[in-house]
C-alpha positions as CSV (number, residue, x, y, z in Angstrom):
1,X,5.2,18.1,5.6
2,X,3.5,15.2,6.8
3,X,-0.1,16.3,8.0
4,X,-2.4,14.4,10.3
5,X,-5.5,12.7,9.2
6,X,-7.7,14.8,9.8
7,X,-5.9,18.0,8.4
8,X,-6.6,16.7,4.7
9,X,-9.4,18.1,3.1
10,X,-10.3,14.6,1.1
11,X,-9.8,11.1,3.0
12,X,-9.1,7.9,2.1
13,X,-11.8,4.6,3.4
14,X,-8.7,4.4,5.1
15,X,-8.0,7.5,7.0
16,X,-11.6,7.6,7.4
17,X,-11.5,4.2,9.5
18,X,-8.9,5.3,11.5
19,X,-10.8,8.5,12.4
20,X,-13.7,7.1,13.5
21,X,-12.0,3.6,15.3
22,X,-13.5,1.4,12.8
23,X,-12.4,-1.5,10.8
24,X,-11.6,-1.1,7.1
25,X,-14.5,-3.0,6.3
26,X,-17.0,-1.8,8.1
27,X,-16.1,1.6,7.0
28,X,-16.1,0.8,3.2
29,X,-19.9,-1.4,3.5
30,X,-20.9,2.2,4.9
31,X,-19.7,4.7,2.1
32,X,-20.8,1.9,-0.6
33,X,-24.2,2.1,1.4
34,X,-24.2,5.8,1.0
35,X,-24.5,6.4,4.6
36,X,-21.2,7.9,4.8
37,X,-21.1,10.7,1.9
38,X,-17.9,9.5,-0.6
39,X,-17.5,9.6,-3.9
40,X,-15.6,7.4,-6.1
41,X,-12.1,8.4,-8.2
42,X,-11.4,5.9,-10.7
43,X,-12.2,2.3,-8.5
44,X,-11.1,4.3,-4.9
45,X,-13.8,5.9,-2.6
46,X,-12.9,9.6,-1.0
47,X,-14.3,11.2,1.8
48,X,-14.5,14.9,2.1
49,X,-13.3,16.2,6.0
50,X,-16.3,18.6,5.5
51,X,-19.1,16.0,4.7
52,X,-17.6,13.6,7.4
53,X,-17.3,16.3,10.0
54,X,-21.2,17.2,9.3
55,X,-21.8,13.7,9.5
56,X,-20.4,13.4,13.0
57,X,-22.3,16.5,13.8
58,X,-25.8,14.5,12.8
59,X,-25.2,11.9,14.5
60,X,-24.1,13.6,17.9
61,X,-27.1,14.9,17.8
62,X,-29.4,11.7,17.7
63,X,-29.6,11.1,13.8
64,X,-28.7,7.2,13.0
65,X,-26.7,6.0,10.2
């Protein structure tokens, strides 16, 4: 079953880039920056759909990165 982005629980920088209609690189300078929650698995950075949806949430809401 081939499941949307945003139906995963963990994301790639990626899928996370996609989402959010940014480029790859802008994405990735953010989660290293720790202003997008990630962690890291092995050398790759993961997003949780939870901690990114929250995220969206804050910023709706007046909060800056």
């Amino acid at each position: 079953m081939n499941k949307s982005v945003i139906e995963k629980e963990v994301l790639t920088v990626s899928q996370v880039a996609d989402y959010l209609q940014l480029s790859e690189m802008t994405t990735y300078k953010l989660v290293q920056e720790g202003k997008i929650p990630a962690f890291k698995i092995g050398r790759s950075w993961r997003v949780k759909k939870d901690d990114l949806e929250e995220l969206i949430e804050r910023l709706k809401k007046g909060e800056s990165l």
